[in-house]
N, C-alpha and C positions, 0 to 999 in steps of 0.2 A: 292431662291435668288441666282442670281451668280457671288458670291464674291471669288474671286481669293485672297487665303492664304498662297500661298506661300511667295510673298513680303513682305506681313505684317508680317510673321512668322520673317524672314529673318531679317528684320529691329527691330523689337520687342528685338529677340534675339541679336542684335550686341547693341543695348542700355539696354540692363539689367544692372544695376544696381551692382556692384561688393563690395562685403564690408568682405574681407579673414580677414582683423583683427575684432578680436573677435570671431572667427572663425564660420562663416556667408558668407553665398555664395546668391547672390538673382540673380534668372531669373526673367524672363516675359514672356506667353503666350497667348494669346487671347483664350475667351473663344469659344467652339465649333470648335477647332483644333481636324485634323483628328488625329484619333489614329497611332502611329506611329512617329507625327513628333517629330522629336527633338527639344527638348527645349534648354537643352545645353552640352557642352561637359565635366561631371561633373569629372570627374578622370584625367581630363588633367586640369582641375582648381582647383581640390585637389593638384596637384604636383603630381599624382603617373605616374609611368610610365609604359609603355604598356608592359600589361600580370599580371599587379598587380592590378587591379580588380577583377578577377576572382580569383587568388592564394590568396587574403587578404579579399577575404567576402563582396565584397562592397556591400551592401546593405541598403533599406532604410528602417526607421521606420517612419511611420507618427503618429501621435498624435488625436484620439478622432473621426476623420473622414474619409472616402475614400479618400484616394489622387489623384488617375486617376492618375496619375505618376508611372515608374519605370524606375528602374535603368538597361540598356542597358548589361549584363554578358562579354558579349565579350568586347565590344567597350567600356564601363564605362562611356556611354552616359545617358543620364536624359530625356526619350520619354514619351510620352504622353499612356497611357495606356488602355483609356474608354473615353466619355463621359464627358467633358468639360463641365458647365452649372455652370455660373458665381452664377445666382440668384438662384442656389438652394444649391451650396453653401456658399453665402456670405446673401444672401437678398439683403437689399440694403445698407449694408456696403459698406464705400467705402475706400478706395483700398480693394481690396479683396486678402489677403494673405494668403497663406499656410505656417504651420511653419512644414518644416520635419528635419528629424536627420536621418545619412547619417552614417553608421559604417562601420569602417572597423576593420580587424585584425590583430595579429601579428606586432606590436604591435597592442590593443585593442583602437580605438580614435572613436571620434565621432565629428563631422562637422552638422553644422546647418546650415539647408538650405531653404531660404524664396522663394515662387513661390507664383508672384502676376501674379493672374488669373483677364486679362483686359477685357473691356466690348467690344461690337461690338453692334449694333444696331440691336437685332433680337427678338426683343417684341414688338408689334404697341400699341400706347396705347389701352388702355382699360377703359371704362364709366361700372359706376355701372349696369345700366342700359339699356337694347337695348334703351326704349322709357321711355319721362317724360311728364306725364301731369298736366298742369297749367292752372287755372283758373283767369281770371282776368277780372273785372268786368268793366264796358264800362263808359265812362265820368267819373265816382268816381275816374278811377286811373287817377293822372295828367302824363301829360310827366314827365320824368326823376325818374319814379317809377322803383325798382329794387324789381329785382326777381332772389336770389340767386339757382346756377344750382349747380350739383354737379359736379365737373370738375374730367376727365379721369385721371389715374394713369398710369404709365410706370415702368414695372419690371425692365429695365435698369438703370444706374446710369450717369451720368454726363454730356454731351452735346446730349446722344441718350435720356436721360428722361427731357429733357428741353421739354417744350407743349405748344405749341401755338394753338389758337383758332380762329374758323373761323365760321361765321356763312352764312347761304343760305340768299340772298340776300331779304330782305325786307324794306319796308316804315317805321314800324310801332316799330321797335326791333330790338339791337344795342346790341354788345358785350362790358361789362365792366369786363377788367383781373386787379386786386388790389394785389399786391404783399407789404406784409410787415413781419419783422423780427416775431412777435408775433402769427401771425395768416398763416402763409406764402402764397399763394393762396389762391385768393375767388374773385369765377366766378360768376358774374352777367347779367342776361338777364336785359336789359334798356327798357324800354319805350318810343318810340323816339316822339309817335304822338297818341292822345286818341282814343281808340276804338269806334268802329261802330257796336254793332254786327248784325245788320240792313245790313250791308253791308255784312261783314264775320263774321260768328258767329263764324268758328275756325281758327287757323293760324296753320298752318303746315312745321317746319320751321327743319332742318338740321344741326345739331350742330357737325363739324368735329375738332377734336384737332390731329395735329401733330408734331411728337417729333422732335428734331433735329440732328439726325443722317444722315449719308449717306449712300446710299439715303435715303431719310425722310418716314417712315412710319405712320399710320393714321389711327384715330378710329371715328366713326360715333353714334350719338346719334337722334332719331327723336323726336322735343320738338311740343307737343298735346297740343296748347294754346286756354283754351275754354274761351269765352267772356261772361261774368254773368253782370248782371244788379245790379241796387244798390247800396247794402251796401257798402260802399265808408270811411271806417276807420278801419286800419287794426289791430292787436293786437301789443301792444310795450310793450318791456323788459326792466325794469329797471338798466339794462348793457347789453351792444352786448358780453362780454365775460366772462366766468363766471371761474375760473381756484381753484381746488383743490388738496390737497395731500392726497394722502392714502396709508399706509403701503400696502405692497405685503402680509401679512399674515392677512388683514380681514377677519372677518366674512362675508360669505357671507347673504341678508339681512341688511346689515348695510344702513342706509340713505347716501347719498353720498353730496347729497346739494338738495335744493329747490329753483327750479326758477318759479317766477313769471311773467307774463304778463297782461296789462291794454287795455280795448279797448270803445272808448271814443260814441261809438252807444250805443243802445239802445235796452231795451228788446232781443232777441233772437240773434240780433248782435250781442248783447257785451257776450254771452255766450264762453265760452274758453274751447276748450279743446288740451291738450298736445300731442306732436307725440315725438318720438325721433330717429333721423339717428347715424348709427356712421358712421364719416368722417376717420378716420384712427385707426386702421386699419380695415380695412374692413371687416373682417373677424370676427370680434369683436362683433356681435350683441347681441349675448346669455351674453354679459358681464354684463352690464346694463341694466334699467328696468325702465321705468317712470310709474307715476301713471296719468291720463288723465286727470284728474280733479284738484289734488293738486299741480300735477309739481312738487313732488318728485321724485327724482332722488334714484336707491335703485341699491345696487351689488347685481349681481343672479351668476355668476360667480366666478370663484379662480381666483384670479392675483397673476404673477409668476415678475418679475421683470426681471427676467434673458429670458425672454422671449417676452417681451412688457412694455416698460418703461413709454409710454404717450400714453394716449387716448386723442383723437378730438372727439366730438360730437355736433351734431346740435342737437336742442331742436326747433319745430314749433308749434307757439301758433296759433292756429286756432281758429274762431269767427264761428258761430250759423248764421249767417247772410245767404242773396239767393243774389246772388253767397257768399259762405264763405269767410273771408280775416283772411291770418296768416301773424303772425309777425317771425322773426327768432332768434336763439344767438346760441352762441359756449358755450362750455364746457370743459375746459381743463382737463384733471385729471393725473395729473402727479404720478408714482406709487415709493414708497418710498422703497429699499432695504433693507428688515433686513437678517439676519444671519440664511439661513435657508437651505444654501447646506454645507454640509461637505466637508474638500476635499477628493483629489482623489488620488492614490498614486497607479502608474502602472508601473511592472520592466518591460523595454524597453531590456535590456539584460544580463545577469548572468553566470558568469564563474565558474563553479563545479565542479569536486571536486579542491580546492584548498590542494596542496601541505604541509605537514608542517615548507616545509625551507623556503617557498615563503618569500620573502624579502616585509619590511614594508613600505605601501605605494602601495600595487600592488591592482589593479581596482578589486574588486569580480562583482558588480554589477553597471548597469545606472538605474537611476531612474527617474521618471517625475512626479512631480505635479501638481495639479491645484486646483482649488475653483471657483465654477460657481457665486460668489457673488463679491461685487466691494466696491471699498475701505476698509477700515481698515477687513471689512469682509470675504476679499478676498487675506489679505497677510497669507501665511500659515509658520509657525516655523515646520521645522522636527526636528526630534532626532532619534536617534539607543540605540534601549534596546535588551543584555545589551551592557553596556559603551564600555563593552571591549570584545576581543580584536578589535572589529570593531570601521569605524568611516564613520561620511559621510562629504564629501567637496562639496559644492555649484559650477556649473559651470558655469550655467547663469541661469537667471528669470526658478525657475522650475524645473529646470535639476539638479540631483544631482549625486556625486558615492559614491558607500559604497566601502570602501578600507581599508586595511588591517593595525592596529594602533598599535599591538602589534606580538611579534614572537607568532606561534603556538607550540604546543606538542600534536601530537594526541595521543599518550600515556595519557595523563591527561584527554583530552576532544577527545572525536574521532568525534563530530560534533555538530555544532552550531545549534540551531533553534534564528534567528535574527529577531526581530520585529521595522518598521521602521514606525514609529509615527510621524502625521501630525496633525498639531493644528492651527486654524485661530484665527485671530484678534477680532471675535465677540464676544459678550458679552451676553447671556455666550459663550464662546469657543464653538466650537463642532471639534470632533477629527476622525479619521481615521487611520488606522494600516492596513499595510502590510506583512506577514511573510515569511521569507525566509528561506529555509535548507539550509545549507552551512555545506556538510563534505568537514574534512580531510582529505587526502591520505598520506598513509605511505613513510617513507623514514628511510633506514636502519641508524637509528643515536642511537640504544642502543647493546652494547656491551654484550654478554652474561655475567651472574653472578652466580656464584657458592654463594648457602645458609654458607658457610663457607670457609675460604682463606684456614683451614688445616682441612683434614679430619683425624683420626685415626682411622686402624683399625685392629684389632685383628683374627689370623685368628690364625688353630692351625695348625701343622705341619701335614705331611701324609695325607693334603687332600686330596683326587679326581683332575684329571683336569679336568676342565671345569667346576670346584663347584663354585657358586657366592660366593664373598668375600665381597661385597657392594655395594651399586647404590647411583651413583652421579648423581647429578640433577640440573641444569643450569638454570638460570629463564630468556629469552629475551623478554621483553612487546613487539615489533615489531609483525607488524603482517605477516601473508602468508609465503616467503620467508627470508623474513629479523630476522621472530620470530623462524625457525627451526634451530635447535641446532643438530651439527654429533659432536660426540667424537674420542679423540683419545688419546693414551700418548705421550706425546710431546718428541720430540729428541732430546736422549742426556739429558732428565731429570732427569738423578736419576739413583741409582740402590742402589746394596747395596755389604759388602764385606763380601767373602765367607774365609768358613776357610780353613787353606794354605796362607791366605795373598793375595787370589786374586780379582777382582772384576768383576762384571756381571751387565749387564744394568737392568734394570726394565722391560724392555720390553722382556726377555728372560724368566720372572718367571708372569709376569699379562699382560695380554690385558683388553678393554673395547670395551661394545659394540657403534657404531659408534653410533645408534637413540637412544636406552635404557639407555645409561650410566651405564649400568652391568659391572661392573668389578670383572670382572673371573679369573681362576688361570691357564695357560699355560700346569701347571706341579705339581707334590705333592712336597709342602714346607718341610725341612729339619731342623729343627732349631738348629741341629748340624752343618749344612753349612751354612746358613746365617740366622741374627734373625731380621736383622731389613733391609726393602726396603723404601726408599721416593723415591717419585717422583711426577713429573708434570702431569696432567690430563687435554688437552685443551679443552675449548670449542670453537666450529666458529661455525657462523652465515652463512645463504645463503645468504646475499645481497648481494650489489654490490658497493662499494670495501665490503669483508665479514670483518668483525669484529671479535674478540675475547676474552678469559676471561682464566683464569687460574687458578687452584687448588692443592694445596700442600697434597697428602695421603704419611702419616706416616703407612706403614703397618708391625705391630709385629706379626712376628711368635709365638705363645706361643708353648711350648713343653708338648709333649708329653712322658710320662714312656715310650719311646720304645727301650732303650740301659740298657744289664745287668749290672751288676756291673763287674770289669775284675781285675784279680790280678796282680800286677806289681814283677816284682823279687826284690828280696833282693838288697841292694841299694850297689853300689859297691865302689871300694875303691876311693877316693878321693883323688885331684889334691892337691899342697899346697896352703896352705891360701892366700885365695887374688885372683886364679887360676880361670878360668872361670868354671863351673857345668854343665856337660852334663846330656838329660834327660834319662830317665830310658829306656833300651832298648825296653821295653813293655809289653805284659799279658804274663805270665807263666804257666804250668800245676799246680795245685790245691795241687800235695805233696811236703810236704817242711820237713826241719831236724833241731833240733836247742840240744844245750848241756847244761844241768844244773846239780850245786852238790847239795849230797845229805846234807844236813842239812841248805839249802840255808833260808834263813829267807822269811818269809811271806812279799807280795809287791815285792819280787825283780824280775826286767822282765826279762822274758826268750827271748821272740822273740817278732817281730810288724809283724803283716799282714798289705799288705798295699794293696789297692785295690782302683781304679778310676773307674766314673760311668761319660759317654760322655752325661746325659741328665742333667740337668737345676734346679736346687732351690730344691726343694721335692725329686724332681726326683733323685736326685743327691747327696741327703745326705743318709750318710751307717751309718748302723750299727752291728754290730758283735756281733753274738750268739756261745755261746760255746754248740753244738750238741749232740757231742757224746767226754769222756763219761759222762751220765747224773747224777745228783744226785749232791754229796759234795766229789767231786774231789780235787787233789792235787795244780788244778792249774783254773785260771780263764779268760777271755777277756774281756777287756776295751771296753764297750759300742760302745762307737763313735773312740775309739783310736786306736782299734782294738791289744791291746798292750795285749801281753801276759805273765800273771805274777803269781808268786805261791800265793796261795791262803794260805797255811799254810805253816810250813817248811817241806820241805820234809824227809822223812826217806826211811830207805833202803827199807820196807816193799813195799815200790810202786813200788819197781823194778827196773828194767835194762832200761825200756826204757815204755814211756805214747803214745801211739797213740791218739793224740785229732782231732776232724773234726770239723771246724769253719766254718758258715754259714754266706756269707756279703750279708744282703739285703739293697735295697734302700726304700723309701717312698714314691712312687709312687702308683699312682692305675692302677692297680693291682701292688703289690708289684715285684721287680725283685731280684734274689738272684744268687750268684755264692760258691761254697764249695770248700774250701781247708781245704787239708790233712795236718797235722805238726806232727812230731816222735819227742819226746825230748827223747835224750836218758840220764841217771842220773849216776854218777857216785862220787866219791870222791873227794873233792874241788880241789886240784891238778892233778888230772886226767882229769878232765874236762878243767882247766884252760887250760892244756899241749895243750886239742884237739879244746878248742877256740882259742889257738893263733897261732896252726895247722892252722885251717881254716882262720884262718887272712890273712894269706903271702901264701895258696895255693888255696883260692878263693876270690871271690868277695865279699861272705856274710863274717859278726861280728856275729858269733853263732847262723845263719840261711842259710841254703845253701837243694837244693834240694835232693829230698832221693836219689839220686841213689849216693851221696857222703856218706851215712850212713855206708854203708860196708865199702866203704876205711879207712872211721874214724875208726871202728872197730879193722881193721888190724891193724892201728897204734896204736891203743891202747896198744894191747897185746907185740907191740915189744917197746913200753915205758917201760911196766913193766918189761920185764927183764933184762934191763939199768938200773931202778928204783934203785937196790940193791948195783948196781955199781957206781951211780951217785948222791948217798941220796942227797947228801951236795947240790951240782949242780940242782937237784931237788927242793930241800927246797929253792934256790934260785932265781930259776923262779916262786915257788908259791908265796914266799914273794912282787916279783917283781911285777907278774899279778894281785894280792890283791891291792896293791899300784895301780898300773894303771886304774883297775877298777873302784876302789874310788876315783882316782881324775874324771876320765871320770862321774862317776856315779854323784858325788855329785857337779862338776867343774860349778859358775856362767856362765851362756849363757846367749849371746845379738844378737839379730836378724837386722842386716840391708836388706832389702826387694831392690832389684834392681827390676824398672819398667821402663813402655815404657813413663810414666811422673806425674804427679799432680792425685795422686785419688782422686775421689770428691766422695759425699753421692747421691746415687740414691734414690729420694724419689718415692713415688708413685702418677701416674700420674694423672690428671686431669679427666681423666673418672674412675678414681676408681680402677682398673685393675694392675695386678706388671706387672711395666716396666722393661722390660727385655732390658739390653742394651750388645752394647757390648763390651767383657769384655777381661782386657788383666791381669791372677791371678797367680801369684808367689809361688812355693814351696820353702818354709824356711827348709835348712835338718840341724841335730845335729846327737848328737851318736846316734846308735842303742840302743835299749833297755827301751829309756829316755821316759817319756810321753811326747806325741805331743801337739799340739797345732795348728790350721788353722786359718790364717788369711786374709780376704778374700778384694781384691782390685779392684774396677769398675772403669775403663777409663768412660772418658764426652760419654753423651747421642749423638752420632752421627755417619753417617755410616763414614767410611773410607773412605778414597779418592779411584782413580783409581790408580794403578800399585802395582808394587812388593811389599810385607811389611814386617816388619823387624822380621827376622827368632827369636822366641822365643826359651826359654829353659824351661826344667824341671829338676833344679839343683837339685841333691838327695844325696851328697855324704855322704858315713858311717865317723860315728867316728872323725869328723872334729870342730875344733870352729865352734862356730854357726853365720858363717857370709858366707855372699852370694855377690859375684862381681857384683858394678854397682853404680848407682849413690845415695847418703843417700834417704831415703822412705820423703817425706815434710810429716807436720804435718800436719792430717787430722780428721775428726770423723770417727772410723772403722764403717763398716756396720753391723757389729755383736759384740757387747759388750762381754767381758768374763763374764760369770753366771754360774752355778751348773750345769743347766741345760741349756740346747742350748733355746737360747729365735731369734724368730723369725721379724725381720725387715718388713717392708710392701715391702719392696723392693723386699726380698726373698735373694736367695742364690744367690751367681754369678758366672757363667761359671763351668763346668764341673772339676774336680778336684779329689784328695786322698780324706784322711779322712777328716770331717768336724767337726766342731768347739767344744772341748772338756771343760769341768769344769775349769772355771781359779783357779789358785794353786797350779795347777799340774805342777811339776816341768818337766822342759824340753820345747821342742821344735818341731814343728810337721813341712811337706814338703806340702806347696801348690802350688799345680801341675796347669802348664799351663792348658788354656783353649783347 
């Protein structure tokens, strides 16, 4: 055929049909357009503009069937793709619509797009049959006797399947076309003039029907009319139409109805038997099933509703008679939809992985619906399980998106498995489910966390460098880069202050490792130079901005026994009262000298050793052993006082002079110990006095000074005594004197006021169990020489020191003075060590480095605690 398509293309397309609101785009094509043409110019009646079809995805999804369409990449045009064929895919629906959806991206939308595919006239009809032959018996038929034909069908729809009929010219037989609402075409051959068959026993006549298209195409039938004699009464139906329902889900075998026919002959005439045609659809014969004789009508067939709504049938009663006569009727059987497709539920497109910031309200998925059943069976309810955080919004008939209802955390859930549930209106329901994965993708929004804000940790002094001291450990749920955690110590975090009053970062004594979180020691701790470091330990994240977290480590040096104990010299003469105390000039050689008379009463002290130990609590508390000589000596040492004092009174029998050797160890493990040598040499109470108050005003010591003054003391001994005899009076007047001044010195009430750097507070012990060692700022309280001492031991607040210069301490020790020390009154506080008999131990411990430590309360006098 040759029909020229570009016009009609051209015209088709400038009358499409345009409907943008609702978003609905409709062309028009006729069917059996070459492949290639353009239908329409679909991205320029989107609105996009040129080069944003190909950059945004245009592309199309059709729904359920080939579309023979696409979408043009370059041009954003809507061509023809294949094979155009109206009736194979509409039938004889008519209009013939394609419903597509039309996506683009960036953003994500979606356009619906109707393409009614028109008909063209390119199917002639067609008769069941090339030939039909009809029997019709001669004089019995009168004129105007009908003889229903079956009339041609047209796979076309609308003015190309309209059929007109024409029959080959004869005398005897006339075309009758009966068009009505109920039965709608019904072809009759007529009888126009009674037969002869004497004349023509057969008629051979041409039965052409043509449709009305242009040009008109045309189907041929040859109708074989044989002329029988006699029986002259044909079979009648007791109705021409016989119309029933039956569900789509019978049994097949079910009776469907029974028709009857009468025929008013006689004997073999009136014998009947039944045929059955199907009139529509054609195709249809295996459906139904007559019985010959009873004219039951029986389903052999499934009937589908959604595939064949109405059957037409003819039913022909035929007679026994020579020539046979039938009677005709119809058979409607209209087929009743039940509820027997589920729907269908297909993702048209899906965006994965979804973000966890993605904002609410963002498209995840398009969805489409359907239900091949009609009315209430065929409305479908979706729902999204579960509820949250998804949703779906309806877009039009079917179309729906699943979109995002609530924020995500892929920390909590890292991926959804979403099921999207379809239910119809039948009774019962039947349902349908979809499943879709939907992850997460990460996004740096969790901060690193340390398992604790403060870490504490105990390390002892003399480490190793490079010895682990602790591992900290960060937790970021984040995953890949956003969850790796580097360490570091943060700047400017902390340090701690060293002795001298100076201060040192943190980061000069620990590092950490950047992946491990090892934290290691630079250098070996000192706990004689600093006991306590804080500081900052960051943690960050690799995302992007990177994140962070941060941790406070408390780290206490504990100490180690690794400082002897050292002896300080005799304490020198003293500023007046009120006067500021300087401290002791520092360790001395081990021999010392001190003077006592003979008949001195038992308890009175001859000399103090005094001895300081630079390590910490244990470590740091002395005690004093009388060495040599052993046994039940003349004379004894003060445990903790280190005071040394006669043991009985003495007599001349002990001599001119006692060499004793004094042993101060500390309590450490392993113990540490330092010896000093002491000469007392004994003499006559006035003699002695002469050579103590000698050493008074010619040294630093109150009847303690080192041996290599024991000879000069000597000399002057011997040039007293020969004055002695010239001077009695003079003599007897300094002894009286020095007795007096002893005794008030010896037995004189003392009051201690303690100058400190402020508020002492009670170090208790810390929360992991451990003594806390802080650090500490401890005062020597000094009285006369000879008196029993006493330590009184004072902790500054648990914190390190600031940065810069600190304020220069003393170690006030002067001999022989009231017992008051320059500075501000001591506030009232709980000591950290109680007076007791016996030294009783605080959980705290001992604090800072110092002289003798804490002796029997009682003991009258007053002891020097020495700066840290």
């Amino acid at each position: 055929m040759g029909v020229c398509w570009g016009p009609v293309v051209r015209v088709l397309v400038l009358q499409a049909a345009w409907a943008l609101g609702g978003g609905q785009v409709r062309y028009s094509v006729p069917e059996e357009a070459k492949a290639g043409t353009v239908v329409g110019r679909l991205a320029q009646d989107l609105g996009l503009e040129a080069g944003e079809p190909e950059a945004r995805r245009l592309r199309l999804v059709a729904q359920g069937r080939r579309a023979s369409v696409e979408v043009s990449g370059a041009s954003g045009a809507l061509v023809v793709s294949s094979r155009l064929d109206r009736e194979e895919l509409c039938g004889k629906s008519a209009p013939c619509a394609l419903r597509l959806e039309v996506l683009v991206e960036r953003p994500l939308r979606v356009f619906h797009v109707e393409l009614e595919v028109t008909d063209i006239n390119d199917n002639a009809p067609l008769f069941p049959a090339a030939r039909k032959n009809l029997s019709i018996a001669e004089f019995t038929t009168l004129p105007g006797s009908r003889f229903p034909l079956e009339g041609a069908s047209d796979a076309d729809v609308g003015a190309n399947a309209q059929l007109s009929y024409t029959l080959s010219p004869s005398e005897h037989f006339r075309l009758d076309l009966q068009k009505t609402e109920e039965d709608g075409e019904s072809l009759f051959l007529v009888l126009a003039q009674p037969l002869d068959r004497e004349t023509m026993p057969v008629h051979r006549l041409v039965l052409t029907a043509s449709d009305g298209g242009r040009p008109s195409l045309t189907g041929t039938m040859e109708l074989a009319i044989s002329v029988l004699d006699v029986n002259d009464n044909v079979p009648q139906f007791n109705q021409s139409v016989y119309k029933v329902q039956l569900p789509e889900n019978t049994d097949g075998g079910t009776l469907v109805i029974r028709v009857n026919a009468t025929d008013l002959d006689e004997g073999t005439n009136r014998n009947i038997s039944y045929s059955l045609q199907h009139l529509f659809p054609q195709d249809g014969r295996a459906v139904f099933g007559i019985d010959g004789k009873s004219g039951e009508i029986h389903l052999r067939g499934e009937l589908d509703f959604e595939d064949v709504g109405l059957y037409r049938l003819q039913v022909d009663a035929a007679d026994q008679g020579n020539p046979p006569l039938s009677g005709h009727c119809k058979v409607v059987v209209e087929v009743l939809d039940v509820n027997d497709n589920a729907p269908e539920v297909w993702v048209t497109s899906l965006s994965v992985p979804v973000p966890e910031d993605a904002a609410v309200g963002t498209v995840v998925a398009l969805l489409s619906v359907s239900d091949r059943d009609s009315g209430a069976n065929g409305r479908v309810r979706c729902a999204v399980r579960p509820a949250a955080p998804f949703g779906l919004v309806a877009r039009l008939a079917g179309s729906y998106s699943l979109v995002l209802r609530e924020a995500l955390d892929r920390e909590r859930v890292a991926e959804y498995e979403v099921e999207v549930r379809a239910e119809d209106g039948g009774a019962p329901p039947l349902r349908a489910s979809r499943g879709l994965r939907v992850p997460v993708s990460d996004v740096n929004d969790n901060a690193p966390a340390f398992a604790q804000a403060v870490y504490t940790v105990l390390a002892r002094e003399n480490n190793a460098a490079g010895a682990e001291l602790a591992r900290l450990w960060a937790r970021d749920p984040d995953e890949a880069g956003n969850g790796r955690v580097s360490y570091s110590v943060a700047e400017g975090g902390g340090g701690g202050a060293v002795a001298g009053g100076g201060w040192r970062p943190a980061s000069s004594y620990v590092s950490v490792d950047a992946e491990s979180g090892r934290l290691w020691a630079l250098q070996p701790l000192d706990y004689e130079e600093v006991q306590v470091l804080q500081f900052e330990v960051r943690a960050v994240d690799a995302g992007e901005p990177p994140l962070c977290g941060n941790a406070t480590v408390q780290l206490f040096v504990v100490d180690e026994n690794d400082n002897a104990p050292a002896l300080l010299a005799p304490a020198g003469v003293g500023p007046e009262p009120g006067a500021a105390v300087s401290a002791a000039s520092g360790p001395v050689s081990g021999a010392l000298w001190a003077w006592a008379a003979w008949g001195a009463p038992a308890g009175q002290v001859v000399a103090k050793i005094r001895a300081v130990d630079a390590d910490s609590g244990y470590n740091a508390w002395l005690r004093y052993e009388l060495w040599e000589p052993r046994g039940k000596g003349p004379f004894r040492v003060g445990l903790y006082s280190g005071e040394v004092s006669t043991a009985r009174a003495l007599e001349e029998a002990d001599g001119p002079r006692q060499r004793l050797v004094i042993v101060v160890r500390d309590h450490g493990e392993p113990a540490r110990s330092a010896t000093a040598t002491l000469s007392v040499s004994l003499g006559e109470a006035a003699e002695a006095a002469l050579a103590a108050a000698g050493s008074s005003s010619s040294s630093p010591g109150a009847g303690l000074r080192p041996a290599a003054g024991a000879e000069a003391g000597a000399a002057a001994a011997a040039s007293t005594n020969v004055w002695l005899v010239v001077a009695i009076c003079a003599v007897s007047s300094l002894f009286l004197l020095a007795v007096v001044l002893y005794g008030a010195s010896r037995w004189a009430p003392r009051a201690a006021v303690l100058s400190g750097p402020g508020p002492a507070t009670l170090v208790c012990a810390s929360e992991v169990g451990s003594w806390s060692y802080s650090q500490r700022q401890s005062r020597s309280l000094c009285v006369a020489d000879g008196a029993g001492k006493s330590d009184l031991m004072v902790f500054s607040p648990n914190f390190p020191a600031p940065p810069g210069p600190a304020a220069k301490e003393t170690q006030p020790e002067p001999p022989a003075l009231p017992d008051t020390v320059s500075g501000p009154p001591f506030p009232a506080s709980r000591p950290c060590l109680p007076p007791h008999p016996r030294p009783s131990f605080s959980p705290w411990g001992w604090g800072g480095a110092g002289g003798s430590r804490a002796e029997p309360a009682g003991r009258a006098g007053g002891g020097c605690l020495a700066g840290a």
